[in-house]
N, C-alpha and C positions, 0 to 999 in steps of 0.2 A: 781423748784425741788431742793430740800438740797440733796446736794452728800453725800455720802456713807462716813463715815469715815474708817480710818484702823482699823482693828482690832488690840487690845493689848494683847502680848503675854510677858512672864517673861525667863529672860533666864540670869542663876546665878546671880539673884535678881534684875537684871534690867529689867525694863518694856521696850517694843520695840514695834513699829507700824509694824505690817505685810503690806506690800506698794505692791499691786499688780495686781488694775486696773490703765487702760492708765490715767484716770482722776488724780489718786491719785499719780503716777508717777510723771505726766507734772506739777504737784504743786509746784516739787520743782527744773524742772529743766529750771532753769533763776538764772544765776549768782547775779540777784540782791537779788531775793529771799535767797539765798543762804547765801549773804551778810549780808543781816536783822537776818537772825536766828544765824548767828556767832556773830554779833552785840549783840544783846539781850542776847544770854550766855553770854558776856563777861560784858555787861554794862548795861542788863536793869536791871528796866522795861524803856524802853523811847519814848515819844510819836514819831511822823512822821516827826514831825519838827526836832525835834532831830535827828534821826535819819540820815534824810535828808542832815542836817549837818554836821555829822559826812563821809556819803557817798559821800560828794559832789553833790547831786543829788535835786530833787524838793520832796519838804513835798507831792503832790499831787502824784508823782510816788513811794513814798514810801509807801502811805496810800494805794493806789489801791495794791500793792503788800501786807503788812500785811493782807488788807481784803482777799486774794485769799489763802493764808497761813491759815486764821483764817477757813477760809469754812472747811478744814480738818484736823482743827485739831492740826497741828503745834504750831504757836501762839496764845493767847489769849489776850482779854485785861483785863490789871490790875487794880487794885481800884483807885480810884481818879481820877480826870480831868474829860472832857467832852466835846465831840463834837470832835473840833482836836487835843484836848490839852490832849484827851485820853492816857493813858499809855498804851503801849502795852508789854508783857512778852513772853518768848518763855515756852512752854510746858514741863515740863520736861522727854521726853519718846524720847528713840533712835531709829532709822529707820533699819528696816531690806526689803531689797528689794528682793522680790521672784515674779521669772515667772516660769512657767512649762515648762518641754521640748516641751508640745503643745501649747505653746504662741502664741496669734494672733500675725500677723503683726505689728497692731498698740500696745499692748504689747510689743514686742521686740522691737520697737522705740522709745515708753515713758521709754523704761528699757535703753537705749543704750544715749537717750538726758539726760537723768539723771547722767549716767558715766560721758558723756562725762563732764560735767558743776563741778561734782566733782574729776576727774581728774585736770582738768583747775586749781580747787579752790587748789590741793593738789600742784600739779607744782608752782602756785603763791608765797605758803607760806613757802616752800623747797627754791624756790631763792630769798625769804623777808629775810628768815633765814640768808643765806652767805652772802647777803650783810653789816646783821650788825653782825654778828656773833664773829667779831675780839672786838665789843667794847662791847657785853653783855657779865657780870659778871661769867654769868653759863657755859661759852660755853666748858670749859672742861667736863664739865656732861654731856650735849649734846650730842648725838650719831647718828650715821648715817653707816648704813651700808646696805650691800647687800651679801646673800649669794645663790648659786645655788645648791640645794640637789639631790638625784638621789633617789623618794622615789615610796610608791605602792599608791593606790588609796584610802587606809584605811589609811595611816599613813600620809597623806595628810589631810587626814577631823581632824584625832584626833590632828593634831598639829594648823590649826584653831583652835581646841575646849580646846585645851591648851593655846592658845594664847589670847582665848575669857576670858577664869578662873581669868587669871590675871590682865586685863585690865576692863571688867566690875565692880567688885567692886569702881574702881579708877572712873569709867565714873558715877555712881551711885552716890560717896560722890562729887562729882562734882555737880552735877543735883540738890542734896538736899543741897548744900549750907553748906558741913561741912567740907570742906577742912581745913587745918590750914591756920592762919593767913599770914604764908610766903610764901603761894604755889601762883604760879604761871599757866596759862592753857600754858600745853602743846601737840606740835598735834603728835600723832603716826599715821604714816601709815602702815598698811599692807596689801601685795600683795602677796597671792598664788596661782600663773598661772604656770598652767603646758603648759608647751612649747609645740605649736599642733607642731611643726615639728620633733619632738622626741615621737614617738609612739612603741620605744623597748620595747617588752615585758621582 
C-alpha cells in the first residue's frame, strides 16, 4: 500500500508539507534521516555511497533510509546513475508539523519523536557552532541571543507570523538554488514557548 503523502500548502511563497499522520511524522523522526536531508541541501544530489561516506555510516543503511524519505515525499531521486550509484536529491518543500488538540496518542508520539530528533539536531549544531566559532571568519555577524517577553496570545501568533515574513523568502531562494555566490547556509532557530508555569492573566 503506497502511503499518503503530505499535503502541500504555500505560505509567503514557500511551498510546505502539512506533516500530520503518525506515518508521515515517524519519516522523519531518526536522526539519520534527519542527517541525509541536511546532507542533500547542502551537498547533493549524491548517491548512498556517498552519502554513506560522508556520514560515516554503510551505503546499505543510507539507501534503506533515503527509500523511507522517498515513500513520502522528502527525497527523490535525481537523473543519472542506476542501481546504487543512483543520485538521490532532497525535495524542495519545508515541513510544517500540525496535530489537533484531539490528537490520537500515537499522533502526539510521532509529533513529540519528531521534536525530540530535531531538538537533538538543533542542540548539536549550536555547540558545532562555539566549538569553531573563534576561527570562522563571520563569527562577528553571527548572533545568538535569547529574550523573555511578557506578551497576549495574539501578539504571540503575530510575532511567529512576523518572524515567518522574513525568513521564508530567504528558505525559498535557498530551495531554488539562487542564493548568491558567497552565501553560505545558515541555521536560525526559533522558539516561542510560553512558559506553562506563568499562567497571569
Amino acid at each position: 500500500m503506497t502511503p499518503r503523502r503530505p499535503e502541500i500548502v504555500e505560505d509567503h511563497g514557500l511551498p510546505l508539507r502539512r506533516l500530520r499522520s503518525p506515518e508521515q511524522l515517524r519519516a522523519l523522526a531518526h536522526p539519520r534521516r534527519m542527517q541525509l536531508i541536511d546532507l542533500l541541501v547542502a551537498e547533493g544530489p549524491l548517491t548512498a555511497s556517498e552519502c554513506a561516506a560522508r556520514l560515516e555510516d554503510s551505503a546499505a543503511s543510507c539507501s534503506y533510509h533515503l527509500r523511507q524519505l522517498a515513500r513520502f515525499g522528502f527525497v527523490e531521486e535525481a537523473d543519472g546513475g542506476q542501481g546504487r550509484n543512483r543520485p538521490w536529491r532532497f525535495v524542495p518543500v519545508g515541513n510544517r508539523i500540525e496535530t489537533s488538540e484531539d490528537a490520537t496518542p500515537a499522533e502526539r508520539s510521532a509529533r513529540e519523536s519528531v521534536e525530540n530528533v530535531l531538538d537533538g539536531r538543533a542542540d548539536d549544531r549550536i555547540r558545532r557552532w562555539r566549538a569553531h566559532r573563534a576561527a570562522d571568519p563571520w563569527r562577528d555577524a553571527a548572533e545568538a541571543s535569547d529574550y523573555t517577553l511578557r506578551l497576549t496570545e495574539d501578539e504571540l501568533r503575530t510575532l511567529g507570523e512576523q518572524i515567518a515574513a522574513l525568513l521564508m523568502p530567504l528558505q525559498r531562494r535557498t530551495f531554488d538554488g539562487e542564493a548568491p555566490a558567497d552565501a553560505r547556509l545558515v541555521d536560525v532557530f526559533t522558539y516561542l514557548l510560553p512558559r506553562p508555569e506563568d499562567r497571569r492573566a
